[in-house]
C-alpha positions in Angstrom: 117.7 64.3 103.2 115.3 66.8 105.0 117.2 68.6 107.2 115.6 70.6 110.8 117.3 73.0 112.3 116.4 73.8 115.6 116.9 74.7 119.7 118.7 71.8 121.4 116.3 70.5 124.1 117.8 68.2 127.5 117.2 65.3 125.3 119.2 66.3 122.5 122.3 66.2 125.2 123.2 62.8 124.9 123.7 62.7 120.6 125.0 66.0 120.8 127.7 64.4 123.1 128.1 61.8 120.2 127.9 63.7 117.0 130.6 66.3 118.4 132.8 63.7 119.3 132.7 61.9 116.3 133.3 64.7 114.4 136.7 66.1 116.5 137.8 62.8 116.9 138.2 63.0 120.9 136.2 64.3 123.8 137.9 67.3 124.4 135.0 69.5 122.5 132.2 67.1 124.2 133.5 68.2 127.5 133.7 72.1 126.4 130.4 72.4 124.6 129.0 70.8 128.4 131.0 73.0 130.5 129.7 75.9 128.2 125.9 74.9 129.2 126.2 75.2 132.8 128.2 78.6 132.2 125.8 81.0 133.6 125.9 83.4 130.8 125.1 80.4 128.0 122.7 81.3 125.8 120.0 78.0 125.1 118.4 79.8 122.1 121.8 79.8 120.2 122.7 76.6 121.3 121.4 74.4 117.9 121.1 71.1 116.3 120.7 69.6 112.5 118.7 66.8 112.5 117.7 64.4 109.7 115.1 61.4 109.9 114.2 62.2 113.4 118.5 62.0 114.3 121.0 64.7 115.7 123.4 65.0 113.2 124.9 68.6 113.9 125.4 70.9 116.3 126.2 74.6 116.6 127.1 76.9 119.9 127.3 80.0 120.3 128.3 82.1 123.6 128.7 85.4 124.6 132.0 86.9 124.3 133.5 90.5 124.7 135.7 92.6 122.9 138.2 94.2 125.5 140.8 97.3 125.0 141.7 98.9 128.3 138.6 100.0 130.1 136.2 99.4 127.2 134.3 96.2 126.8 131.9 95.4 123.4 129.9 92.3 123.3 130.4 90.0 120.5 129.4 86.4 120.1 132.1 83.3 119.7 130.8 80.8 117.4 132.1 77.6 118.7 132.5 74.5 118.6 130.6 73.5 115.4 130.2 69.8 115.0 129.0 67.5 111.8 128.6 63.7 112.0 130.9 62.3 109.7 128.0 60.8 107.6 126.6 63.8 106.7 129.6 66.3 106.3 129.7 67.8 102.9 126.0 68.0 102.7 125.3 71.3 103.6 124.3 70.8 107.6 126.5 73.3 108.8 125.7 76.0 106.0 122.8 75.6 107.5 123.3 75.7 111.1 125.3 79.1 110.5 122.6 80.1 108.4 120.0 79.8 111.0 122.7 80.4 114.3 123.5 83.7 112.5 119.9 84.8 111.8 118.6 83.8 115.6 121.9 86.5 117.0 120.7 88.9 115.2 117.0 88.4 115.9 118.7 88.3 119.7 120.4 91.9 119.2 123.8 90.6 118.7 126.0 92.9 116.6 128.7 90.6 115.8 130.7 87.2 115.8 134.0 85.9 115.9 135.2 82.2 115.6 138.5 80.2 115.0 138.5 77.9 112.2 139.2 77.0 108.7 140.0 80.6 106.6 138.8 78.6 103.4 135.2 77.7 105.1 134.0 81.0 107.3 134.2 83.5 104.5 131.5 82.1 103.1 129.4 83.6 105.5 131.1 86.9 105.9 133.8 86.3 108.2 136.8 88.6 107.5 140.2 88.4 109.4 139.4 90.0 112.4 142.9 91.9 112.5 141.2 93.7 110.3 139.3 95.5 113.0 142.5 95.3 115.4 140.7 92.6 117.1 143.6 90.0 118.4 143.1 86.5 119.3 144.3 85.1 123.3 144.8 82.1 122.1 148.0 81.0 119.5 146.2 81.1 115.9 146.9 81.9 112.3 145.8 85.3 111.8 143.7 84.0 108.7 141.7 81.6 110.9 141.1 84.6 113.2 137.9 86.1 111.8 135.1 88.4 112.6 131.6 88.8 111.0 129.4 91.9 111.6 125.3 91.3 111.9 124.6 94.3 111.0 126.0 96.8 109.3 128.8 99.0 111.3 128.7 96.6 114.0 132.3 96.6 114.6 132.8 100.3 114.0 135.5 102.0 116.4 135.6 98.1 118.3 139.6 97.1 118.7 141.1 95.2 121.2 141.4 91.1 122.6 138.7 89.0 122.4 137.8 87.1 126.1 135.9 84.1 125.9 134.0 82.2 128.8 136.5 80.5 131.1 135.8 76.8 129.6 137.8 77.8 126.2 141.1 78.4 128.9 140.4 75.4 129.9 141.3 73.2 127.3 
C-alpha cells in the first residue's frame, strides 16, 4: 500500500465525513471535525488526510488551543480528532499522519501539542502526561490519557495552567 499524506482540499470533505465516522462508530466526531473548519481560527494546512490508491483513508486535525493560568495565555495546538478507516488501521496511517501533522506545526511555529487519547498509543511520539507540566484537562479524563508533547525543545518551560479548546469540543 502507498500511502500520501497530504492537505485536505473541499473535495476531500465528503470521505473525510465517512472515514471519521466509520472509524468512531457515530457522527458525533463528523460533526465536530466540520464545526472545527468553519471555526475562524482553523488552521487548513494542519488539517490532513492518508490516502491510498487515489482513496481517503485517514484524517488528522489539528487546531489552535491555549494554555491558560490566571492572566497568562500560551498557545499550544490540540491534536484532535484522528480518524483511520477500519480497513486500514494497524497499518501505520496514523504513524504517519502524526508524523507529517507534527512536522508541518513545527514548520508553522508551533511550540507544542496536547491531545486526549490512548496513553499506550501517544507516547510513541513523545506525548508525556501533561500533569507533568501542571497542565490540567477541562474536560473529565484519566490523567494518563492527558498528554502534552513539546516541538521543540523547552517549549513548555514555566507553561502551567488549563488547557481551553475551540468552543466545538464543549459542544459535544
Amino acid at each position: 500500500m502507498k500511502l500520501y499524506i497530504r492537505t485536505e482540499t473541499a473535495a476531500d470533505l465528503p470521505a473525510v465525513a465517512a472515514v471519521v465516522e466509520q472509524a468512531f462508530q457515530q457522527k458525533d466526531e463528523a460533526v465536530l471535525v466540520d464545526r472545527l473548519r468553519r471555526h475562524p481560527a482553523y488552521l487548513p494546512a494542519l488539517s490532513l488526510v492518508a490516502e491510498a490508491d487515489g482513496q481517503v483513508v485517514g484524517h488528522l486535525l489539528f487546531t489552535p488551543a491555549e494554555i491558560q493560568d490566571g492572566g497568562k495565555s500560551v498557545p499550544t495546538l490540540c491534536l484532535a480528532p484522528m480518524s483511520v478507516a477500519p480497513g486500514f488501521q494497524k497499518k501505520g496511517v496514523g504513524k504517519e499522519l502524526i508524523r507529517t501533522g507534527l512536522q508541518k506545526a513545527r514548520e508553522l511555529g508551533f511550540r507544542s501539542v496536547i491531545v486526549l487519547g490512548h496513553s499506550d498509543y501517544y507516547p510513541k511520539f513523545g506525548f508525556r502526561r501533561a500533569d507533568r507540566w501542571n497542565i490540567r484537562c477541562p474536560f473529565p479524563a484519566p490523567p494518563e490519557a492527558f498528554m502534552a508533547l513539546e516541538l521543540v525543545e523547552g517549549g513548555l518551560d514555566g507553561v502551567a495552567g488549563e488547557v481551553v479548546y475551540l468552543e466545538p469540543f464543549y459542544q459535544l
